[in-house]
Structures are given as structure tokens and as C-alpha cells.
N, CA, C and O of each residue as an XYZ file, in Angstrom:
636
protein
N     246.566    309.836    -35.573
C     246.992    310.823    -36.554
C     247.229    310.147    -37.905
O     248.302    310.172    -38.508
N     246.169    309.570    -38.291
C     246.224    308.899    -39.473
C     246.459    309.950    -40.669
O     246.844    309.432    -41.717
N     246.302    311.232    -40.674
C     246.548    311.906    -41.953
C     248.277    312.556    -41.999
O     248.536    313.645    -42.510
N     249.320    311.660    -41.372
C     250.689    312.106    -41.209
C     250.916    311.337    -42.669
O     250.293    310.336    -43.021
N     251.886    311.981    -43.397
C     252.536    311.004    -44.640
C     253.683    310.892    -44.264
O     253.950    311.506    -43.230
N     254.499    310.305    -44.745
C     255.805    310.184    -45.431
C     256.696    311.163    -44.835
O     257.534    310.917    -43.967
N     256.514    312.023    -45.238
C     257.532    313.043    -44.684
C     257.226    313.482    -43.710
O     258.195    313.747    -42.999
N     255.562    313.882    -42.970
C     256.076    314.148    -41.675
C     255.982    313.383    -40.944
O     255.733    313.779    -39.805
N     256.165    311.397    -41.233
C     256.566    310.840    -40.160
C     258.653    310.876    -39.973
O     259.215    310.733    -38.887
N     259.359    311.088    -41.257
C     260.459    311.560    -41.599
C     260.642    312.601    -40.288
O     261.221    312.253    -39.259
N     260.083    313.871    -40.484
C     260.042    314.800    -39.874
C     260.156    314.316    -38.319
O     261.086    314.684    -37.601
N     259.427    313.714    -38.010
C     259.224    313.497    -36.122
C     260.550    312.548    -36.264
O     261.566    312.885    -35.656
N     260.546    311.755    -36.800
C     261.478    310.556    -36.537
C     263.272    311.524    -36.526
O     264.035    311.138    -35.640
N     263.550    312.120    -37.017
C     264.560    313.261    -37.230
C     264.194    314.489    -36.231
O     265.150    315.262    -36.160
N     263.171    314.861    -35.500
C     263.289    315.823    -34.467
C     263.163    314.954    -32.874
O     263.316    315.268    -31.693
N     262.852    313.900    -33.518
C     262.905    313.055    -32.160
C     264.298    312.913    -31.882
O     264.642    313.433    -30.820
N     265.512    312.153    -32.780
C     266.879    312.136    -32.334
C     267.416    312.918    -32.426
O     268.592    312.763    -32.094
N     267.007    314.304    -32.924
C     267.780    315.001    -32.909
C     267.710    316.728    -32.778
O     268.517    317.509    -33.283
N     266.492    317.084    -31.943
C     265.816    317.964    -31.779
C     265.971    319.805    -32.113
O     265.142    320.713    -32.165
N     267.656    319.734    -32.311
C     268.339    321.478    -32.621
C     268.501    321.236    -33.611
O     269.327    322.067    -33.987
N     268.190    320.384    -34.691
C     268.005    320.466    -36.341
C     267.919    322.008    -36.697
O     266.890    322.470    -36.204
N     268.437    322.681    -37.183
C     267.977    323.803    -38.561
C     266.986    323.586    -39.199
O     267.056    322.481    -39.737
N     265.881    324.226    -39.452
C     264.792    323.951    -40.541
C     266.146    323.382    -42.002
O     265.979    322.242    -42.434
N     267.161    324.099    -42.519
C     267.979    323.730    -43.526
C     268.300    322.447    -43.723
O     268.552    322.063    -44.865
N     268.352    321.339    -42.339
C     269.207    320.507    -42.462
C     267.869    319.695    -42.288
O     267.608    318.944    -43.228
N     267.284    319.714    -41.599
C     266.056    318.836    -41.386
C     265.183    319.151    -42.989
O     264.330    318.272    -43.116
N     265.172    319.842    -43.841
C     264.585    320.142    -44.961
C     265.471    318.971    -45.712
O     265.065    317.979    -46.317
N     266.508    319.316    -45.525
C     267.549    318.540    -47.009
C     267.342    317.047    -46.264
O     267.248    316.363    -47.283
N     267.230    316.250    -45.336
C     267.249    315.205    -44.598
C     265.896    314.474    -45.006
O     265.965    313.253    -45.144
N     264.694    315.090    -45.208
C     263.216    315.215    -45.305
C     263.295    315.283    -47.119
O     262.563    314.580    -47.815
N     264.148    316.097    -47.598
C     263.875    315.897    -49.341
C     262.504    316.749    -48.973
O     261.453    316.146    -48.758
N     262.572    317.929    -48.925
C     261.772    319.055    -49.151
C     262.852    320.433    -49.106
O     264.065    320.342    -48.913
N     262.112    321.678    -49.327
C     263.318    323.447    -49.445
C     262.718    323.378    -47.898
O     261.969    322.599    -47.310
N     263.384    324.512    -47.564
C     263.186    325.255    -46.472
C     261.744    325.737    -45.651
O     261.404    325.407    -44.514
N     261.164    326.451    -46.423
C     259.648    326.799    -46.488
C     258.833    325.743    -46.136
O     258.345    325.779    -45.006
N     258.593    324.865    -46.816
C     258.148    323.885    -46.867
C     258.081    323.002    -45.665
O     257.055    322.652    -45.082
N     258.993    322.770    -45.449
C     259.513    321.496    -44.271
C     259.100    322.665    -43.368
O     258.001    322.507    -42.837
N     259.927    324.122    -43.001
C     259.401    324.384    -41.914
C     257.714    324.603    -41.488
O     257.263    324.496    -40.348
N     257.055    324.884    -42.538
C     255.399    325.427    -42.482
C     254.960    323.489    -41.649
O     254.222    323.339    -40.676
N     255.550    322.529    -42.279
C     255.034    321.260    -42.024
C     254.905    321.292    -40.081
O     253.961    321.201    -39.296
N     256.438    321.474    -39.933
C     256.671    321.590    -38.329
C     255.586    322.004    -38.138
O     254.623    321.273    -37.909
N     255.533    323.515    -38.209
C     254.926    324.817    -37.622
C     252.994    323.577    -37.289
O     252.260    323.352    -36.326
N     253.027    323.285    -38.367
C     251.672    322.273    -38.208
C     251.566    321.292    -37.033
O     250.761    321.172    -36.109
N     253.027    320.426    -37.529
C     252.658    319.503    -36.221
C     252.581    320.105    -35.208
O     251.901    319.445    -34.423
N     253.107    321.564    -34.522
C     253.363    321.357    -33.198
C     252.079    322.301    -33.092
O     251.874    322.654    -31.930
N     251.077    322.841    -34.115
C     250.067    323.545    -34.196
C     248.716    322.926    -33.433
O     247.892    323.416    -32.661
N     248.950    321.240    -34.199
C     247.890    320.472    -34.431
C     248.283    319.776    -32.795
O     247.351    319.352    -32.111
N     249.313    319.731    -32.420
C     249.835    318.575    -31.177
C     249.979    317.610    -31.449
O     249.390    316.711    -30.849
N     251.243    317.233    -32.985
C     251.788    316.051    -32.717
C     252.990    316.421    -32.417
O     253.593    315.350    -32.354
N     253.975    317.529    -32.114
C     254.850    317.680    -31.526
C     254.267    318.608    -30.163
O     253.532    319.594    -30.201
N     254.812    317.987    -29.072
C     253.952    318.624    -27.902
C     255.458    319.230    -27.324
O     255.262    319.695    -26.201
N     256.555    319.338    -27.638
C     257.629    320.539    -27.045
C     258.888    319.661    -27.436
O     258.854    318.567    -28.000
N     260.300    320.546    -26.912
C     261.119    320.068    -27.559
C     262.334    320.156    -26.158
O     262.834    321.220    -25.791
N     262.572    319.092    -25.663
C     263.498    319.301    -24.236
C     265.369    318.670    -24.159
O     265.782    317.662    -24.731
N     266.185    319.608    -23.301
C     267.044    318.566    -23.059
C     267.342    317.643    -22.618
O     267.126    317.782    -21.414
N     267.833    316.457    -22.841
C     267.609    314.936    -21.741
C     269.079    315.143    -21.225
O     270.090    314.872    -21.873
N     269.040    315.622    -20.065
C     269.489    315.297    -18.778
C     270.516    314.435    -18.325
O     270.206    313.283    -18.629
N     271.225    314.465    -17.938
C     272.120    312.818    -17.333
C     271.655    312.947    -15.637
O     272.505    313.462    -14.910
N     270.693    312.620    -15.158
C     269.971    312.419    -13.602
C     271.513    312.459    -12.635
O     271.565    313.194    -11.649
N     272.472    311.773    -12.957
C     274.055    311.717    -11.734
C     274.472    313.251    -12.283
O     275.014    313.983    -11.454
N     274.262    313.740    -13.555
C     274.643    315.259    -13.386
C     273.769    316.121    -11.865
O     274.252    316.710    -10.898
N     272.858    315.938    -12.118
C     272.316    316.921    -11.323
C     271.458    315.791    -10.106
O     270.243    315.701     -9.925
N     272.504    315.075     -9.451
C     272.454    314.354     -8.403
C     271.025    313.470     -8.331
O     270.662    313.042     -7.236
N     270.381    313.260     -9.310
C     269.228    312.364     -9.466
C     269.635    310.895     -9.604
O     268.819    310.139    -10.129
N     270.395    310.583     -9.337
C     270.827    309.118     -9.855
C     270.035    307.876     -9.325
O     270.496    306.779     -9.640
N     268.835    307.912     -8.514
C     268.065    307.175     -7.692
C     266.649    307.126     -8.369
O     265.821    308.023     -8.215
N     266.434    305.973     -9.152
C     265.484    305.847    -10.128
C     264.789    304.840     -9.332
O     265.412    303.799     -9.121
N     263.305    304.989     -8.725
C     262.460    304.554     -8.239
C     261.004    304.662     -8.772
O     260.268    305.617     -9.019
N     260.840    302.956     -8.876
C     259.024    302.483     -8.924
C     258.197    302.371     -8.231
O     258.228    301.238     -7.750
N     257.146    303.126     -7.750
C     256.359    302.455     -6.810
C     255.094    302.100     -7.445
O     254.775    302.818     -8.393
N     254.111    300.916     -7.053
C     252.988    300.581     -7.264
C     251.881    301.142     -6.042
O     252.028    300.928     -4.839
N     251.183    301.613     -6.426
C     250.033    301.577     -5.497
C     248.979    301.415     -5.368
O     248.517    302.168     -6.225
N     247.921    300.816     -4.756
C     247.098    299.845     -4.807
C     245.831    300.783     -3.538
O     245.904    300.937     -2.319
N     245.346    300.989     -4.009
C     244.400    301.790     -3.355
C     243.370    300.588     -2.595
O     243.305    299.408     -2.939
N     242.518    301.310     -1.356
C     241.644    300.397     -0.712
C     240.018    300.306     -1.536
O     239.445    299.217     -1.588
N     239.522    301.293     -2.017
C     238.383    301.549     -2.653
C     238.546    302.979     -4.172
O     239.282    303.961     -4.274
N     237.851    302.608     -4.762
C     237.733    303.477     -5.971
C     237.039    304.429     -6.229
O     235.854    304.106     -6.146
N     237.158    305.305     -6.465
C     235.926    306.141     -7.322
C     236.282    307.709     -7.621
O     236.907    308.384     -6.803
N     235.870    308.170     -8.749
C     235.955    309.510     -9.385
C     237.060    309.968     -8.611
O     238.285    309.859     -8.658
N     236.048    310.624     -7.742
C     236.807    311.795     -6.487
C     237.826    311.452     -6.055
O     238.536    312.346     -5.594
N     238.330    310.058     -6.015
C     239.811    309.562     -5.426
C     240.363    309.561     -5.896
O     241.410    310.057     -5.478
N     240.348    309.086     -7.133
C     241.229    309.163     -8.360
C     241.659    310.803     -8.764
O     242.842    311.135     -8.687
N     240.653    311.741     -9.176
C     240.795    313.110     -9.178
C     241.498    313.799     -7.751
O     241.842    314.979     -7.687
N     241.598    313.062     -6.918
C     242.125    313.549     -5.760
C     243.693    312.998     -5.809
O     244.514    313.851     -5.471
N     244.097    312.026     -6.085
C     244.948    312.014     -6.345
C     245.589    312.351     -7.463
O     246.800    312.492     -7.291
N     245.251    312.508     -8.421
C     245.875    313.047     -9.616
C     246.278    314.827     -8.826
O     247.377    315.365     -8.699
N     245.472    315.121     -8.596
C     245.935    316.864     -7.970
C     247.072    316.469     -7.118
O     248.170    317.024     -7.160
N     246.771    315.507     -6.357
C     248.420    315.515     -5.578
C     249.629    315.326     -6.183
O     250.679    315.901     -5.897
N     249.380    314.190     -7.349
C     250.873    313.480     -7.649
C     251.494    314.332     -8.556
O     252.717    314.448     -8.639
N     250.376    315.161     -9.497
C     250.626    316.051    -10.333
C     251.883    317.094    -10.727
O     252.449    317.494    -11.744
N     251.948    317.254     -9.452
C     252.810    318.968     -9.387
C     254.319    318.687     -8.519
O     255.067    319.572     -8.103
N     254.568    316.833     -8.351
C     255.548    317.266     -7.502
C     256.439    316.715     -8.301
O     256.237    315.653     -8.890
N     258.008    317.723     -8.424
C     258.650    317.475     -9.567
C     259.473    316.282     -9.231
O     260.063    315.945    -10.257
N     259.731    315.592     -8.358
C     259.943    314.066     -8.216
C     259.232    313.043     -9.080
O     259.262    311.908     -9.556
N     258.931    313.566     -9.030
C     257.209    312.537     -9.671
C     257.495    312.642    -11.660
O     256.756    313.360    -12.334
N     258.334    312.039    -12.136
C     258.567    312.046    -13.578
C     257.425    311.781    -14.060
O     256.662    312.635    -14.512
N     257.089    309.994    -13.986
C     255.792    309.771    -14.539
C     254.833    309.294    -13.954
O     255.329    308.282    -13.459
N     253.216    309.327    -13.497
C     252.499    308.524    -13.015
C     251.460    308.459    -13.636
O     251.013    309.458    -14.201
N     250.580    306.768    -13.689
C     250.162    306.632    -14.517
C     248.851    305.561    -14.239
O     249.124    304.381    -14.460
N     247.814    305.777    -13.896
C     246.764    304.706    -13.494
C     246.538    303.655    -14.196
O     245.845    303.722    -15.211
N     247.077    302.533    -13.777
C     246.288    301.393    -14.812
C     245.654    300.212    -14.327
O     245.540    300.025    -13.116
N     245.149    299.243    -15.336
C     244.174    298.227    -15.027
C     245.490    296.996    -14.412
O     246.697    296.893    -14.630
N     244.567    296.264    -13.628
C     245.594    295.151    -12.955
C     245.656    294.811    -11.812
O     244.659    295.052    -11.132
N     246.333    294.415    -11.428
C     246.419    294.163     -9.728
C     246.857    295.514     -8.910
O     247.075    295.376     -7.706
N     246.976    296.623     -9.413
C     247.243    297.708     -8.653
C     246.989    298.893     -9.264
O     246.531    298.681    -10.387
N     247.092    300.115     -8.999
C     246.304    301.250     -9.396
C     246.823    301.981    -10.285
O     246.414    302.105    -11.439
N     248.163    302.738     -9.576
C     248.594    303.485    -10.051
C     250.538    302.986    -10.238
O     251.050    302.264     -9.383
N     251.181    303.400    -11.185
C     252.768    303.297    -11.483
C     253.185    304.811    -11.345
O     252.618    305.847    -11.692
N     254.148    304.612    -10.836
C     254.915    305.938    -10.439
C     256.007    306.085    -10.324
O     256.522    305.405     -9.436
N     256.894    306.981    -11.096
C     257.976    306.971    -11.482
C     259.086    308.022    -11.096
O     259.061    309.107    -11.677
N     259.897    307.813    -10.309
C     260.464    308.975     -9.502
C     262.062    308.918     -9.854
O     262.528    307.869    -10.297
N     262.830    309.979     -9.663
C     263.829    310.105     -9.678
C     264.520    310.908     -8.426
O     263.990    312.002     -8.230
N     265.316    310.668     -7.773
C     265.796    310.630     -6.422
C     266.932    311.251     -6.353
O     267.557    311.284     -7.413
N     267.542    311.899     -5.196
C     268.980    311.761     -4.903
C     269.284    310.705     -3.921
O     270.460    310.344     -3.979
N     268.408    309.975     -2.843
C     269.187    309.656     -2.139
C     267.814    308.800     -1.454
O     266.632    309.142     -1.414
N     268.400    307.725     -1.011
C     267.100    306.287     -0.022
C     266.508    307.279      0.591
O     265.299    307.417      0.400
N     267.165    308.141      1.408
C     266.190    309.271      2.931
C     265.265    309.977      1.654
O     264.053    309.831      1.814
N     265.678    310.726      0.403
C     264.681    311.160      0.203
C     263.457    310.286     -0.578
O     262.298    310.674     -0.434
N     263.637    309.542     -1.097
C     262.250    308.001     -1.540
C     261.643    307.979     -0.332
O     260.515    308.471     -0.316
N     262.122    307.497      0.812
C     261.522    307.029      2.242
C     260.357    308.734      2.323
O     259.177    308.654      2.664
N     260.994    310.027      1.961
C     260.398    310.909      2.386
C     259.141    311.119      1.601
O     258.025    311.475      1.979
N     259.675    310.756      0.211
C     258.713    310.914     -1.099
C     257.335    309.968     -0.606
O     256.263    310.547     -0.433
N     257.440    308.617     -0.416
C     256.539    307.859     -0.296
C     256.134    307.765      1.129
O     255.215    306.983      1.372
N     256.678    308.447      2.147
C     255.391    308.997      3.174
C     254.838    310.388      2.574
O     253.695    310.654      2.946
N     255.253    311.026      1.984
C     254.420    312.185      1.637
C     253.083    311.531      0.988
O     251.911    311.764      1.286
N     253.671    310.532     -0.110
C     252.514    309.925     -1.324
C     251.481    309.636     -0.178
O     250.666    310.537      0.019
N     251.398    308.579      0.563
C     250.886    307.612      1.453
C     249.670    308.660      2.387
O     248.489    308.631      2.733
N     250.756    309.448      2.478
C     249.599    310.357      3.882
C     248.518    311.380      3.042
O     247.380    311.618      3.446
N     249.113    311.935      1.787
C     248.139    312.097      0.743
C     246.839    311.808     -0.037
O     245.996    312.475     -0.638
N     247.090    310.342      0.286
C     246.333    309.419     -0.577
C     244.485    309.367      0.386
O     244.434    308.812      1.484
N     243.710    309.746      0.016
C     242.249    309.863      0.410
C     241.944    308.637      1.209
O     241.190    308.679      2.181
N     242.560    307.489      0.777
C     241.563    305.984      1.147
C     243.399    305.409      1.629
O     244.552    305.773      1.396
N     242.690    304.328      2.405
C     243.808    303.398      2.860
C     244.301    302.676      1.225
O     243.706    302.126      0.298
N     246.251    303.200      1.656
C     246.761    302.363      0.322
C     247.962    301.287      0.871
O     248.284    301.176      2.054
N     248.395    300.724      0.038
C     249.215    299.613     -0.199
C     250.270    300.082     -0.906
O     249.883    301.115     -1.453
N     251.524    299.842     -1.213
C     252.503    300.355     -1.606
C     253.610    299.114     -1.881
O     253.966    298.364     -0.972
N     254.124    299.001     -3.322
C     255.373    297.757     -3.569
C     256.262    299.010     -4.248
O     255.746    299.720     -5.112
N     257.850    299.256     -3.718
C     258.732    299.676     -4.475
C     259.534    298.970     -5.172
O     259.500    297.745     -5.051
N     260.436    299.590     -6.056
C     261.252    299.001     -6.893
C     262.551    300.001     -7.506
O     262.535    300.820     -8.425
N     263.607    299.590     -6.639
C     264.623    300.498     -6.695
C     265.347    300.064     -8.279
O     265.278    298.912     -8.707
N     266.018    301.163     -9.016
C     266.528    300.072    -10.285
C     267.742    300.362     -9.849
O     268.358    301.260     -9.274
N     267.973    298.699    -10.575
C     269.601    298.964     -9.793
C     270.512    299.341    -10.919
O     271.547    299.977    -10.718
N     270.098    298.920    -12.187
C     270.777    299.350    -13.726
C     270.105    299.977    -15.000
O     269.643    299.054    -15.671
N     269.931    300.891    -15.440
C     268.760    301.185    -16.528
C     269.327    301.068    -17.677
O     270.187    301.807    -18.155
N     268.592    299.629    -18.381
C     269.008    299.244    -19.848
C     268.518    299.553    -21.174
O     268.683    299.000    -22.262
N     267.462    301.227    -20.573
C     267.286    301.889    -21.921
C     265.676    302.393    -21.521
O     264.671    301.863    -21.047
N     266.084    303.754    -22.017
C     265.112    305.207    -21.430
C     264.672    305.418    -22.628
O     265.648    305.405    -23.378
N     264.031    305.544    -23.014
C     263.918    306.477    -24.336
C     262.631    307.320    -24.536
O     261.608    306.737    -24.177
N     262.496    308.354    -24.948
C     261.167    309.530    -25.168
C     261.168    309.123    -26.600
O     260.154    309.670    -27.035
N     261.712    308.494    -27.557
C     261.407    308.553    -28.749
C     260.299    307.431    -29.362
O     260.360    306.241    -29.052
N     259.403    307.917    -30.164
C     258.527    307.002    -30.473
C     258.561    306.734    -31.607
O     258.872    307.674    -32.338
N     258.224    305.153    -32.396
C     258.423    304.532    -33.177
C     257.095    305.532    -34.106
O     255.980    305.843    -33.687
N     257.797    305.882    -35.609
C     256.940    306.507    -36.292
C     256.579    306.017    -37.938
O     255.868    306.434    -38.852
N     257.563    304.830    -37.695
C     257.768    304.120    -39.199
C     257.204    304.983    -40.366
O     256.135    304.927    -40.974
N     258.697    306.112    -40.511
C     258.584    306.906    -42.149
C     258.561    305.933    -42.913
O     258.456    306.480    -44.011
N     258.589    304.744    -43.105
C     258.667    304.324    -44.485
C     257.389    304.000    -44.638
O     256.933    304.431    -45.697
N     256.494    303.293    -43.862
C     255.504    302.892    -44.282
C     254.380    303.469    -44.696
O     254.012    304.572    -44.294
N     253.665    302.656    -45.654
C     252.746    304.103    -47.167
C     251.379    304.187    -46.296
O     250.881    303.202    -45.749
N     250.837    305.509    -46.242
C     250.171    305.873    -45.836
C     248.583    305.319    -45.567
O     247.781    306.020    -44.949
């Protein structure tokens, strides 16, 4: 998104920390009126550089406090397996993030839990799912030293 300026990297960087902004306050923050700043939004989230706007959660509020990694390492590759698993991992709301990459293993997967019985349940579900013989390394966290959805948008720097 090389055609963002100045202000609407301003703009994301200010709806990123702080997302129930007022068009008023996010205008005067941005050094633009009202109109203005809001038509800008109305763009980004037109164009998809703002893709939605959510509450973040505390996971021990609503008994998620069990933050689990798994790696998985598939036996053979191709299209259909990959597309076969993406339909599975897709839709299950355990499943925060997953993410195929290059390396010694396939896929990263990112879960949030209430409790060891349900991980143990999560990752036989994954396992018996999976098209081809897989391999599996978890990784329970035992402390999380920083989550963040916000992305670096450097307003200052000239276009």
C-alpha cells in the first residue's frame, strides 16, 4: 500500500491503539476537520487496509487461559492436502491462528484452551483430520511476554 501518506498512516497507527476513537477526536489527533478524516477511514476500510475493528479479550476472562503451539509436519505434499487441510483447520474456533510455512515443518498453529484434556482433545481431532500421516511438536506457553495485533505503520516517514 505504497499510496498511504502521512496521515493515513497517522490514521491506522491511532485506530490500531485505540479503535472507539470519534471521527472528532481521531480528526483533531490526525490535524484534519471531521469530513475529511472520516471520508479517509471510510477509504481504508473500502480499499482493505482496515479489515475490521475488534475487542481484545483477556483469554482467563472467558476461561481461555491455555495458550498452545503446535507444529506439524506432514508425511507428503501436495495441492489437495494442503487445501484439505486448510478446510479443516479453518472453522474451528480454537484454532486462533494457523499458518503454513517453509522449514522443517508445515504448518504453526495457534490455539487457545481452557484446559490440558481439552489440547489433548484438540490435537487428536487435528491428527485424525489430517489426509497423510503427520508428526506433531507442542508447545505449551508458560508466560506471554507480548501479543500484539498492532502493526508498525511508521506515520512519520515521507512517503
Amino acid at each position: 500500500m505504497s499510496d498511504l501518506d502521512r496521515i493515513d498512516r497517522s490514521i491506522l497507527e491511532n485506530l490500531q491503539r485505540q479503535g472507539r476513537l470519534s471521527m472528532t477526536e481521531l480528526a483533531e489527533r490526525v490535524g484534519l476537520s471531521t469530513s475529511p478524516c472520516a471520508e479517509r477511514v471510510r477509504r481504508l476500510e473500502r480499499t482493505g487496509v482496515i479489515l475490521g475493528y475488534h475487542a481484545h479479550v483477556n483469554p482467563e476472562a472467558v476461561g481461555r487461559g491455555l495458550l498452545v503451539f503446535v507444529q506439524l509436519t506432514l508425511s507428503s505434499k501436495s495441492t489437495e492436502v494442503f487445501e484439505q487441510m486448510r478446510r479443516e483447520l479453518l472453522h474451528d474456533p480454537r484454532v486462533l491462528e494457523c499458518h503454513l510455512v517453509s522449514g522443517t515443518f508445515d504448518y504453526l498453529i495457534k490455539a487457545r484452551l481452557t484446559a490440558m484434556r481439552e489440547y489433548r482433545d484438540l490435537l487428536g481431532q487435528i491428527l485424525r483430520k489430517v489426509p497423510v500421516p503427520a508428526q506433531s511438536n507442542s508447545y505449551v506457553v508458560m508466560e506471554e511476554i507480548k501479543e500484539s495485533m498492532s502493526l508498525p505503520v511508521d506515520a512519520t516517514a515521507p512517503r
